[in-house]
C-alpha positions in Angstrom: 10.8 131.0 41.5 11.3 133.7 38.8 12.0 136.3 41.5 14.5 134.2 43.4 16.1 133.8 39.7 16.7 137.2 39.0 17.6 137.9 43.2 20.2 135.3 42.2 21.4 136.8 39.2 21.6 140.5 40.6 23.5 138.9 43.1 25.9 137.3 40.8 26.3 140.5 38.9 27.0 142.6 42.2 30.0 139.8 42.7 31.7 140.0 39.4 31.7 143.7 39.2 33.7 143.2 42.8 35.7 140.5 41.6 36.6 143.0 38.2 37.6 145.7 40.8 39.2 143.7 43.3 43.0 144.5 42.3 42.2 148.4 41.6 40.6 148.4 45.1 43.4 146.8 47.0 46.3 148.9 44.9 43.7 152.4 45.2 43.7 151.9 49.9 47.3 150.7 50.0 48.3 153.8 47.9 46.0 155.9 50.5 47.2 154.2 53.2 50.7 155.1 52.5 50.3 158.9 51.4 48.5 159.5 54.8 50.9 157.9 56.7 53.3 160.5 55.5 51.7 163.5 55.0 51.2 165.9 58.1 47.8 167.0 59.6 49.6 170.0 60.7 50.5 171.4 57.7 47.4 170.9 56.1 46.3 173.2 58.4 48.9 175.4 57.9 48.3 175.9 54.2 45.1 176.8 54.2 44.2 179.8 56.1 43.3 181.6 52.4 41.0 181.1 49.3 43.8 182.6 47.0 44.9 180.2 43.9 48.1 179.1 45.8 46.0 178.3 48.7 43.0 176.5 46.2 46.3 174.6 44.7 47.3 173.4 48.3 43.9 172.6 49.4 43.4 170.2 46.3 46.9 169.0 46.5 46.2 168.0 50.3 42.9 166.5 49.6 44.3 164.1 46.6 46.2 162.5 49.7 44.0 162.0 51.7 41.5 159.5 52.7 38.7 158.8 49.7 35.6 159.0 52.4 33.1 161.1 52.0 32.2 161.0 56.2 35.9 161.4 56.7 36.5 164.4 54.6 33.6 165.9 55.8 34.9 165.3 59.7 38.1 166.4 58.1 37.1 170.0 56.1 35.1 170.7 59.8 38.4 170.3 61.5 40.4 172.2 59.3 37.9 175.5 59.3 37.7 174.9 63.1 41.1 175.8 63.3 41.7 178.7 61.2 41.4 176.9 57.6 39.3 179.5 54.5 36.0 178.0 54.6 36.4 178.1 50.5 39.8 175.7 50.8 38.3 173.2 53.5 35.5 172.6 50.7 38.3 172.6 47.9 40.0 170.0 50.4 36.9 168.4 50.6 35.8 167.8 46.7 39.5 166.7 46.3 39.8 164.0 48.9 36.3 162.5 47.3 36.8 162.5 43.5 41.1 163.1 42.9 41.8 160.0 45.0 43.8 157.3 43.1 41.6 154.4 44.4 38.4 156.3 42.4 40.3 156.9 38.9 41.9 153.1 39.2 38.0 151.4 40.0 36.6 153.7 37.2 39.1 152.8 34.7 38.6 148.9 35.2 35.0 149.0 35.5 33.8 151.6 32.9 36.9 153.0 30.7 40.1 154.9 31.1 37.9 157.8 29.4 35.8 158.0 32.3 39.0 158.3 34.9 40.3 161.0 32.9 36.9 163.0 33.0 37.1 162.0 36.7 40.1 164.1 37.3 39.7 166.5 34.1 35.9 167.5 35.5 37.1 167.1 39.2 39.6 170.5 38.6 36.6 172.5 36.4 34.4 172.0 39.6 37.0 173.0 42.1 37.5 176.1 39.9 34.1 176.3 39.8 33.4 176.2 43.3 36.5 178.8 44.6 34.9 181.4 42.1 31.2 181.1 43.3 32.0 180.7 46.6 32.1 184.4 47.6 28.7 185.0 46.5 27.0 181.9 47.8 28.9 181.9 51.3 28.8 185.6 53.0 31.5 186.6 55.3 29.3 186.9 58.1 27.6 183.8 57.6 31.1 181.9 57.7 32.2 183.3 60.9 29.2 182.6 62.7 29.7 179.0 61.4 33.3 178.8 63.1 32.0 180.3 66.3 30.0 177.6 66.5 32.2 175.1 66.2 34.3 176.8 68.8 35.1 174.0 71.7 37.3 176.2 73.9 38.2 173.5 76.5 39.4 170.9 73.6 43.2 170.9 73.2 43.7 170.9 70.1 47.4 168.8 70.6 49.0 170.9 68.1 52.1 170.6 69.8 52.0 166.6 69.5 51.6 166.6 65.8 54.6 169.2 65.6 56.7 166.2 66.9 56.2 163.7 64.3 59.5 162.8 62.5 59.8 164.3 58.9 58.0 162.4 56.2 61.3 161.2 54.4 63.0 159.6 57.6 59.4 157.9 58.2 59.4 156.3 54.6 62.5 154.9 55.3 61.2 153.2 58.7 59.2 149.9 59.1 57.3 151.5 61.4 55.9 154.3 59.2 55.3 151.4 56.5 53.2 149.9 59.4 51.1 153.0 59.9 50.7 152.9 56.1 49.6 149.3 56.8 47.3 150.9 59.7 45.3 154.1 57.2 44.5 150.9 54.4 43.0 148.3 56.4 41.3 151.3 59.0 39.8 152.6 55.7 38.6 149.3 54.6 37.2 148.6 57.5 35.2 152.0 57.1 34.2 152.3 53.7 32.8 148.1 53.4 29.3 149.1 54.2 29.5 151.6 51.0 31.3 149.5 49.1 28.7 146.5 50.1 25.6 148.7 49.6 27.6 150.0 46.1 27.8 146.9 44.8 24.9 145.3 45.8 22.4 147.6 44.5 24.2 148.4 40.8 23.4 144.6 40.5 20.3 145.3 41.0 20.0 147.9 39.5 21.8 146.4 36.1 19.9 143.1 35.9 16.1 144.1 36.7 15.7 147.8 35.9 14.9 147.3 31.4 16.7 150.1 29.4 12.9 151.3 28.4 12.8 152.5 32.3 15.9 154.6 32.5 14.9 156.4 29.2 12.3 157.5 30.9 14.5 159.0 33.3 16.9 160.4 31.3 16.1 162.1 28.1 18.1 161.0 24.7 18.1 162.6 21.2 17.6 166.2 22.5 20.9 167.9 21.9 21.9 170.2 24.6 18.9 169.7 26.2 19.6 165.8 26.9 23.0 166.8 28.2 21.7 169.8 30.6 18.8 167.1 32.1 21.4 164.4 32.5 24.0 166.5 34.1 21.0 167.6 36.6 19.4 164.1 37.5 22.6 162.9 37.7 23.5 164.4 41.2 19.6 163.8 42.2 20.6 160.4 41.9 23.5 160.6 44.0 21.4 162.5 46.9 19.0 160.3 47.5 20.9 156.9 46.8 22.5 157.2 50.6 25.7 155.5 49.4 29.3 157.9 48.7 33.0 157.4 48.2 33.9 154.3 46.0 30.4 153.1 46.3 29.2 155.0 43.7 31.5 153.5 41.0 29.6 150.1 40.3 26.3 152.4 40.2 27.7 155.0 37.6 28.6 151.5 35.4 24.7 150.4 36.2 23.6 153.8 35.1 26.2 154.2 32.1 24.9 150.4 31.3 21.0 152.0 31.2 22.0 154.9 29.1 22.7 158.6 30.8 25.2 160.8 29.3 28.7 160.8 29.5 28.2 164.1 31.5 25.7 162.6 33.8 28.1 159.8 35.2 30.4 162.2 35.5 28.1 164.4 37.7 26.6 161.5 39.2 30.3 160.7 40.8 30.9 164.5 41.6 27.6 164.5 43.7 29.3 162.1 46.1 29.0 165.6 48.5 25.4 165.7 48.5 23.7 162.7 49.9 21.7 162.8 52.4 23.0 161.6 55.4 25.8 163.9 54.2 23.5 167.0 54.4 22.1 166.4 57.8 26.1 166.4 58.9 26.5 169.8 57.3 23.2 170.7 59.0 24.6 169.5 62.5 28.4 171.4 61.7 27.4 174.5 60.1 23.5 175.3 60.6 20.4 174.7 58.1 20.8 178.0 56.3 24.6 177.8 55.2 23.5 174.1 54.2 21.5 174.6 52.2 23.6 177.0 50.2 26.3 174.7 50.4 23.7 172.2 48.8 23.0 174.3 45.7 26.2 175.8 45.4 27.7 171.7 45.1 24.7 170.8 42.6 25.5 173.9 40.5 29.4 172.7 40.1 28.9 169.3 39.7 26.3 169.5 36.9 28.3 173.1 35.4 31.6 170.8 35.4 29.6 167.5 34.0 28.4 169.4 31.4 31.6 170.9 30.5 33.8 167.8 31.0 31.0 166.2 28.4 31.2 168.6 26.0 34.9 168.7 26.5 35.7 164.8 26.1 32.8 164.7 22.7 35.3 167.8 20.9 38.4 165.9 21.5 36.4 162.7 20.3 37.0 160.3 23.3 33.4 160.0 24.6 32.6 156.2 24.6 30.3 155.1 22.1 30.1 151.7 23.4 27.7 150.2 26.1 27.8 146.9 26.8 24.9 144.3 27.3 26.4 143.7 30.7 28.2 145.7 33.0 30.9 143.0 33.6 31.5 139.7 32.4 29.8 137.5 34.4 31.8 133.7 35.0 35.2 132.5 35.8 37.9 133.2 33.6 42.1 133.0 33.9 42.5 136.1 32.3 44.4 139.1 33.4 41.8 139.9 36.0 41.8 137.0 37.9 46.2 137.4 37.7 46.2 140.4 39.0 43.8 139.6 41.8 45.6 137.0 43.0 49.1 139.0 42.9 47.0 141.8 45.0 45.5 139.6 47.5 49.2 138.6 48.2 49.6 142.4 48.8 47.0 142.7 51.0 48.0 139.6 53.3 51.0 141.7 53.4 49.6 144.8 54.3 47.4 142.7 56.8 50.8 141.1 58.3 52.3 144.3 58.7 49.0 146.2 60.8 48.9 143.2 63.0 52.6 143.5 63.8 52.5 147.5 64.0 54.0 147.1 68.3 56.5 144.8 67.4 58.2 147.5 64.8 57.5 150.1 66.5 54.6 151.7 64.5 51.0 152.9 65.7 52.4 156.1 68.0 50.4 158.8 67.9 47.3 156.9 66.5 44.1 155.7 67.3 41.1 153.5 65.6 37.1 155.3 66.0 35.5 152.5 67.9 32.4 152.8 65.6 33.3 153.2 61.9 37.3 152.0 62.2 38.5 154.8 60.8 42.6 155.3 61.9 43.1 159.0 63.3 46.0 161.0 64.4 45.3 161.8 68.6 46.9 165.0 67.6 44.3 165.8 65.4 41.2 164.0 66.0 38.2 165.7 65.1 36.7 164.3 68.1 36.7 162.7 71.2 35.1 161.4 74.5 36.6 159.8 77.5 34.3 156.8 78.8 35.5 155.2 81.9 38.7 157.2 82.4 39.1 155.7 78.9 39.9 158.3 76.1 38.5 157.8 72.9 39.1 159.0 69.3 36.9 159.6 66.8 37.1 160.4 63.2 33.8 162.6 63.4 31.4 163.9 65.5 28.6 161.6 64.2 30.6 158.6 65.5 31.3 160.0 68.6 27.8 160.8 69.2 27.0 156.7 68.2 29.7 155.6 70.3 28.2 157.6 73.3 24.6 157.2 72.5 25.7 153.4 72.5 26.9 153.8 75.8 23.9 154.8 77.5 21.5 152.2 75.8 
């Protein structure tokens, strides 16, 4: 009975944590949704053929607009260095898409503080300037060319062409149909972030209800100066790597770990590490090969904890660390506050942006486009990092890790 009790209350926690987030989430896609509807593909790929600060500068500009996902920026970094991108600005692209997105800073801010949003984006730019210095020394010119000969597919076409066609970005914002592709990137990436955000969720109520604060200090060390710092910022992205969940998922788990008592650095670290799980590294294993991986691996965990330690150390000089941590993560119960206004007004948006995907033929929207049969995910044809054709069927897909589900499916 006890442990149905506290199942029940984990639970409950994991639902009011959603239901505190709910309005950030649905404002964070639909703002997603309608920067990728209007940015081009192509000249992302344009942009970044060097690892020179204007190029770093486009590379992070390019990833703030695009999708959160950790699987799709992945997918999407492999594309772009496929096809001529710096191997340096597809990772800048990369870090960008996962921890500048405005769906990240809005969940952070509602769920553990407006300071932890702005350490979000202050920390996000340290670790990008982080990683375009120490890139030349962990990632070898030779190393990175035999990495794009290998993703080489010489009989792909790459449709290059087609994605030169699209109508310019201001004429589309002024068209119903684009504001239906808008409609078509939010509820695609819903669609293929809900396990993450499920599994997110779910286990920082877990995590916040049974795990006592006597076990996370023996985790993470307290009272030892610098020393606490340097181990949290270090744990921190452990955490991350072995956790399995990335994007937006790891939100509610930095408030469970923020609840049990890690730094300010280490939450910040813990977000960054978004990069490094595992399922993530055995992609990077399958693109680029076991060795590059596995500098890519400590290159990421020397950045994120280098910029969590200085974002902390930053934010405790200018005196805005948090010195509050609640005895619960979120208030758990029904109340008409501002919350449960907001939610309400946002659900209305969403039945909107619902209305609109479903109607996408009727206004004309949805040319060019395509859903990956396995995760959801809403892809340009032009650009598609990958595809299969299945009973004179063409399909899109928006990695190779789906395609290969989607055909391994197939046969079984």
């Amino acid at each position: 009975m006890t442990l149905l009790l506290a199942i029940g209350d984990s639970l409950k926690m994991a639902f009011f944590m959603f239901w505190d987030t709910l309005w950030a989430l649905v404002l964070g896609f639909t703002l997603s949704g309608a920067v990728q509807a209007f940015v081009s593909r192509a000249e992302m790929q344009k942009a970044l053929g060097g690892h020179g600060p204007r190029h770093i500068g486009r590379a992070t500009f390019f990833g703030m607009v695009s999708s959160s996902c950790s699987y799709a920026a992945t997918a999407m970094a492999k594309s772009l260095f496929q096809k001529g991108a710096d191997f340096t600005s597809a990772l800048v692209f990369m870090f960008a898409s996962t921890n500048l997105v405005v769906e990240l800073g809005v969940v952070l801010w509602v769920l553990i503080g407006w300071q932890f949003t702005a350490a979000e984006f202050v920390g996000g730019l340290i670790m990008i300037g982080l990683l375009a210095l120490v890139s030349r020394w962990f990632f070898q010119p030779p190393m990175i060319e035999a990495a794009r000969l290998s993703l080489q597919s010489p009989g792909e076409e790459d449709g290059d062409e087609q994605g030169e066609r699209r109508l310019p970005w201001k004429v589309r914002l002024r068209s119903l149909a684009g504001w239906t592709d808008a409609a078509g990137y939010t509820i695609a990436d819903v669609s293929m972030l809900r396990r993450e955000l499920l599994i997110g969720y779910v286990v920082a109520g877990f995590l916040a209800v049974l795990v006592p604060v006597e076990a996370w200090n023996a985790v993470f060390l307290k009272g030892h100066g610098f020393w606490t710092s340097l181990e949290n910022v270090m744990v921190g992205p452990l955490i991350a790597l072995i956790s399995f969940v990335c994007s937006i998922g790891n939100v509610p788990l930095a408030a469970a770990l923020w609840h049990g008592g890690i730094s300010f650095g280490g939450v910040a670290s813990f977000i960054f590490a978004d990069l490094i799980s595992l399922p993530l590294l055995l992609i990077y294993r399958k693109y680029y090969g076991g060795r590059l991986t596995l500098r890519m691996l400590a290159a990421f965990w020397l950045v994120m904890a280098a910029a969590g330690l200085a974002t902390e150390y930053i934010f405790a000089g200018a005196g805005l660390v948090p010195t509050f941590r609640p005895a619960n993560v979120v208030q758990e119960g029904w109340q008409w506050n501002y919350t449960t206004f907001l939610n309400i007004a946002f659900l209305v948006v969403f039945g909107i942006v619902l209305w609109l995907n479903q109607n996408r033929a009727r206004f004309g929207g949805g040319a060019g486009y395509a859903n990956d049969p396995v995760c959801g995910m809403q892809v340009e044809i032009a650009h598609a990092p990958a595809r299969a054709v299945r009973d004179g069927h063409v399909y899109y897909f928006c990695s190779d890790g789906c395609r290969e589900h989607f055909m391994h499916e197939q046969v079984a």
